[in-house]
C-alpha atoms as an extended CHARMM CRD file, in Angstrom:
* protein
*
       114  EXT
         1         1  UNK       CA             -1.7700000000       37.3140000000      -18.0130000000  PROA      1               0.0000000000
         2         2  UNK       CA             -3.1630000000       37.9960000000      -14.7540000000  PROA      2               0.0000000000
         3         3  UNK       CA             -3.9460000000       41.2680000000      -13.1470000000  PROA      3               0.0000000000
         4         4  UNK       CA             -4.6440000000       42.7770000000      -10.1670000000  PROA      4               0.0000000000
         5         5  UNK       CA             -5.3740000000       46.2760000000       -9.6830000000  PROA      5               0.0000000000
         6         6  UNK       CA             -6.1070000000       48.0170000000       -6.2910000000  PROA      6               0.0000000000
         7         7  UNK       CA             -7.6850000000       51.5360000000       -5.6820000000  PROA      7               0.0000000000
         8         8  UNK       CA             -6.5670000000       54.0590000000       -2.6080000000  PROA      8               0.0000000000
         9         9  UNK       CA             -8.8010000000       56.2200000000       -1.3250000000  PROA      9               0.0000000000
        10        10  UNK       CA            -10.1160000000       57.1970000000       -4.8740000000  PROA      10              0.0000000000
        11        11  UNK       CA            -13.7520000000       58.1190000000       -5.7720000000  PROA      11              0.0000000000
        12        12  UNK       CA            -15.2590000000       56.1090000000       -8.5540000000  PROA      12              0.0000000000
        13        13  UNK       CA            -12.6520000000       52.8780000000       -7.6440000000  PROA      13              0.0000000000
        14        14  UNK       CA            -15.5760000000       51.0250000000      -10.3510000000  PROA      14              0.0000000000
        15        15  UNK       CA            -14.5410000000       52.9900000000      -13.2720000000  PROA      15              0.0000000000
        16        16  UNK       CA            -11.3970000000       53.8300000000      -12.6260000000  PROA      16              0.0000000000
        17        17  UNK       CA            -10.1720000000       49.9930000000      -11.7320000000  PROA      17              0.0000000000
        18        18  UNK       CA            -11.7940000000       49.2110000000      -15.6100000000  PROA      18              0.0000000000
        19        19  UNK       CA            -10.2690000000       51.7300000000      -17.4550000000  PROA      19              0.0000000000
        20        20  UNK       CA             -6.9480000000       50.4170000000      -15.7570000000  PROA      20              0.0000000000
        21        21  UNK       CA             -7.8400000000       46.7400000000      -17.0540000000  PROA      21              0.0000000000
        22        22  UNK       CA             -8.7410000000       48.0750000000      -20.8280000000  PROA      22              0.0000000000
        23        23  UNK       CA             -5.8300000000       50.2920000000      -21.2990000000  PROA      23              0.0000000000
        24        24  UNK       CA             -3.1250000000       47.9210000000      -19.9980000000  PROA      24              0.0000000000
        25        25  UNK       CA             -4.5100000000       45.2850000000      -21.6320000000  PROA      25              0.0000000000
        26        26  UNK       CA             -4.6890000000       46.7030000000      -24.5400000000  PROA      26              0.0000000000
        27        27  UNK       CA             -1.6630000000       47.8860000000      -23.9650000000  PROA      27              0.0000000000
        28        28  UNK       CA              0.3830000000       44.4810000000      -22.9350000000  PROA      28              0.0000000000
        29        29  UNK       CA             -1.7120000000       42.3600000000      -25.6360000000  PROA      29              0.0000000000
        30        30  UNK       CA              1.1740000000       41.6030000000      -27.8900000000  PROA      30              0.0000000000
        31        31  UNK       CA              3.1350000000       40.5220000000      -25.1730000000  PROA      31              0.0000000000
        32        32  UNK       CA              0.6000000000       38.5750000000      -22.7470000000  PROA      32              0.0000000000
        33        33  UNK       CA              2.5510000000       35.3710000000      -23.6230000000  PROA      33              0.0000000000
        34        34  UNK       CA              5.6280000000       36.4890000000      -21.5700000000  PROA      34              0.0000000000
        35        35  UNK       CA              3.8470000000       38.0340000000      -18.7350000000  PROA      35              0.0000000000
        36        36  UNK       CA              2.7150000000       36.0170000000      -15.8780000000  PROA      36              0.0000000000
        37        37  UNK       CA              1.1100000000       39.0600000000      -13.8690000000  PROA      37              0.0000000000
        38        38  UNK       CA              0.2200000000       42.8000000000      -13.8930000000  PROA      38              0.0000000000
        39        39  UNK       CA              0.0570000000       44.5810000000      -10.7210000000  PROA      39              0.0000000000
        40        40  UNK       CA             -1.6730000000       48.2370000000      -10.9390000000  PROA      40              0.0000000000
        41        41  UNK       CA             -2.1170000000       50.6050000000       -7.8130000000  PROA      41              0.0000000000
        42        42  UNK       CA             -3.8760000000       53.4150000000       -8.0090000000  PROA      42              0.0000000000
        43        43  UNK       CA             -3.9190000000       56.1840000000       -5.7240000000  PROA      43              0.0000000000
        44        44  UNK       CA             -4.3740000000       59.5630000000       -4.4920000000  PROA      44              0.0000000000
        45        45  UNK       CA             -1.0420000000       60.6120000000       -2.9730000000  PROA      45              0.0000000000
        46        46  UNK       CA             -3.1100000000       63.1710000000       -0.3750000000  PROA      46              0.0000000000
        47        47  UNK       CA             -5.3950000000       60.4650000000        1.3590000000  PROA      47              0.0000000000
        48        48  UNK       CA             -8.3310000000       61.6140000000        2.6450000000  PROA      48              0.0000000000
        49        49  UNK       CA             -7.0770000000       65.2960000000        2.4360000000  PROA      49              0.0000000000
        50        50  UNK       CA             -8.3430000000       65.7130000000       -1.3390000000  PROA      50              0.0000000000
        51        51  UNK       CA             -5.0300000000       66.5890000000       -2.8390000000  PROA      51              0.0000000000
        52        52  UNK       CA             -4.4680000000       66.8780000000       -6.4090000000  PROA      52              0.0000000000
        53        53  UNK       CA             -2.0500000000       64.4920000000       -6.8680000000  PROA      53              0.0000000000
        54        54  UNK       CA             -3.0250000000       60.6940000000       -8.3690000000  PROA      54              0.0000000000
        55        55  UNK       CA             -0.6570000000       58.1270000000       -9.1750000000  PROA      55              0.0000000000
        56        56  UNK       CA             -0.9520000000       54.9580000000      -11.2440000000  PROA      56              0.0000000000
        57        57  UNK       CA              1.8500000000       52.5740000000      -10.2710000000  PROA      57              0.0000000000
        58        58  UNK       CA              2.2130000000       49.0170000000      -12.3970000000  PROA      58              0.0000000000
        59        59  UNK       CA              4.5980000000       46.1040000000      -12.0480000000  PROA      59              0.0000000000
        60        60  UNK       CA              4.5450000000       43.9890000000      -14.5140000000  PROA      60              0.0000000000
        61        61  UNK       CA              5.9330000000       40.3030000000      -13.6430000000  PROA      61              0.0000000000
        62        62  UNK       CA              7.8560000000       39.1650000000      -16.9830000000  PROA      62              0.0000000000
        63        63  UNK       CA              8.4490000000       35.6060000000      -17.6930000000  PROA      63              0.0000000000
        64        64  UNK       CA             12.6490000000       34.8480000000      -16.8920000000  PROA      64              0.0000000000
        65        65  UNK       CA             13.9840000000       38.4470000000      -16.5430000000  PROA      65              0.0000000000
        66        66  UNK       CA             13.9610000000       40.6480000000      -13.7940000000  PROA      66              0.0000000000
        67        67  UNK       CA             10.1880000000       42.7560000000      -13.3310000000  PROA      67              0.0000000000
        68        68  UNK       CA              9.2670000000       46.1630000000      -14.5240000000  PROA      68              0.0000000000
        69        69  UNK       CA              8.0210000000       49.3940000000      -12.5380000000  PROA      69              0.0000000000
        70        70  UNK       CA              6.4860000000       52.3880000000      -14.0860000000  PROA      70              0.0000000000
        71        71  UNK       CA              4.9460000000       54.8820000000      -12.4590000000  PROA      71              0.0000000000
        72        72  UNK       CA              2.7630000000       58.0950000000      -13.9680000000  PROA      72              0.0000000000
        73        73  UNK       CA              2.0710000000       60.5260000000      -11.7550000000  PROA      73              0.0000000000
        74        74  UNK       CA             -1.2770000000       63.2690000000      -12.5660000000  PROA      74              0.0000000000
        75        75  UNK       CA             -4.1070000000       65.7990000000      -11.7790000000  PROA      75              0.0000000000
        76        76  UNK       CA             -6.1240000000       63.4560000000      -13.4570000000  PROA      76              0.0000000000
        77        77  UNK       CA             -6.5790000000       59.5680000000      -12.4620000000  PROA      77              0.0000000000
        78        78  UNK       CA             -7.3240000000       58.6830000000      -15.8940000000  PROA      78              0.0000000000
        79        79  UNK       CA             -4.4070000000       60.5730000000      -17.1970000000  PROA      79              0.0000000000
        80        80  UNK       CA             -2.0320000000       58.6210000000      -15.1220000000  PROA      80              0.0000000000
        81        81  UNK       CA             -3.1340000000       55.0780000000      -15.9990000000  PROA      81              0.0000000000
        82        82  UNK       CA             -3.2360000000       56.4280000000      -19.7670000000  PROA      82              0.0000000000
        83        83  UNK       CA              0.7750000000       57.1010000000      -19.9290000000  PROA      83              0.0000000000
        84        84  UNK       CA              1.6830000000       54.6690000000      -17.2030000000  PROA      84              0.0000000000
        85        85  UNK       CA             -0.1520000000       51.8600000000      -19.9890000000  PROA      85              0.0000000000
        86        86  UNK       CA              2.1010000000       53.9610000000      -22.6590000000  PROA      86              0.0000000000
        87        87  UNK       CA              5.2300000000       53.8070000000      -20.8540000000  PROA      87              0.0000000000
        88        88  UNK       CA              4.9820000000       50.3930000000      -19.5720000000  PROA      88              0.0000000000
        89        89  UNK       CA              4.0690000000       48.9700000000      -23.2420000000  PROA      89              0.0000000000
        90        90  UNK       CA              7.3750000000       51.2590000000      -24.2480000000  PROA      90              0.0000000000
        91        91  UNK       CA              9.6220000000       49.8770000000      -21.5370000000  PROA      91              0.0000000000
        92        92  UNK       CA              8.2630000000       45.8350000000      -21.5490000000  PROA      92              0.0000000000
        93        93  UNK       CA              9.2120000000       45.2870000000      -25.4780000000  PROA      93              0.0000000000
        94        94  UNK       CA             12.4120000000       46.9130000000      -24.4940000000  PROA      94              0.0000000000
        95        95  UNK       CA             12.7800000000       44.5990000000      -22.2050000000  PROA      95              0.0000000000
        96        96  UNK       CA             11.8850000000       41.9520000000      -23.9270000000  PROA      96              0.0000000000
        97        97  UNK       CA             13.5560000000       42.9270000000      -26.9870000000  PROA      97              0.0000000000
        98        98  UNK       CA             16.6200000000       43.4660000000      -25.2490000000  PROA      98              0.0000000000
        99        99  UNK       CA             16.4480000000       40.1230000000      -23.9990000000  PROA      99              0.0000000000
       100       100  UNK       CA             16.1390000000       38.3330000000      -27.2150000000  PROA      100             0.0000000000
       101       101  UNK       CA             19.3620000000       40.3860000000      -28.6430000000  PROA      101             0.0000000000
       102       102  UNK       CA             21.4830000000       39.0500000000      -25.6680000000  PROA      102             0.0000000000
       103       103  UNK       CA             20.3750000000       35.4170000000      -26.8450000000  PROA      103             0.0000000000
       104       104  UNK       CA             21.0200000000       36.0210000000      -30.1130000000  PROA      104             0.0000000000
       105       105  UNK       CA             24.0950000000       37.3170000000      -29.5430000000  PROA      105             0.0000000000
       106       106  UNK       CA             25.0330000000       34.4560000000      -27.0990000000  PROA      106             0.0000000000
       107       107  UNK       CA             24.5690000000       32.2520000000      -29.8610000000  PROA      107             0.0000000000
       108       108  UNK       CA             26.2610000000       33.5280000000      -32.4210000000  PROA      108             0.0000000000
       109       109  UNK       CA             29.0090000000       33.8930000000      -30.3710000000  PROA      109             0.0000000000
       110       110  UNK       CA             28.8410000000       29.8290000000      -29.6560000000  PROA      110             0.0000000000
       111       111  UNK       CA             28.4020000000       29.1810000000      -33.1600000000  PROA      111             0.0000000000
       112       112  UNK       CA             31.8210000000       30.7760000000      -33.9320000000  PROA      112             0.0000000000
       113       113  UNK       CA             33.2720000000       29.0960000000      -31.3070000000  PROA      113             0.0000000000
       114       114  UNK       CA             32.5870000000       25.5830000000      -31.9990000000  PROA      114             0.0000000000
């Protein structure tokens, strides 16, 4: 599982860009063998302008289906990455579960055909 996270016009990119890495991969640990890549942008939606706004943005790059996007938006930086890692474990073993059903399915379904 590789991953690559960028930082926007954030203070403390250091911290922030390793408390990214630990909580998704923590996170995405169960599933690391069907993930090829983790993309993670972080950034403050105001720029320069010091707004209040941070977002944590991750695509996550699984292994023969299609990818998946989450997105947490927060006051807090830390916040954000904290339920984007929640919501992207949530939404991946959906995926992934999902997946497996329509296989399972597929094959029963050729069993009782032959």
């Amino acid at each position: 599982m590789r991953f690559d996270v960028r930082c926007l016009h954030l203070d403390n990119s250091e911290h922030v860009d390793r408390h990214a890495r630990e909580r998704l991969g923590a996170a995405l640990s169960h599933f690391q063998s069907r993930i090829e890549r983790v993309d993670v942008l972080l950034e403050d939606l105001h720029g320069m302008k010091h707004g209040v706004e941070r977002r944590c943005t991750v695509r996550v790059t699984l292994t023969g289906t299609s990818d998946v996007l989450v997105q947490h938006v927060d006051r807090d930086i830390y916040h954000a990455i904290d339920e984007a890692a929640r919501r992207t474990k949530r939404t991946v073993r959906r995926r992934i579960n999902r997946r497996r059903d329509i296989a399972h399915h597929r094959s029963v379904v050729a069993r009782h055909a032959a």
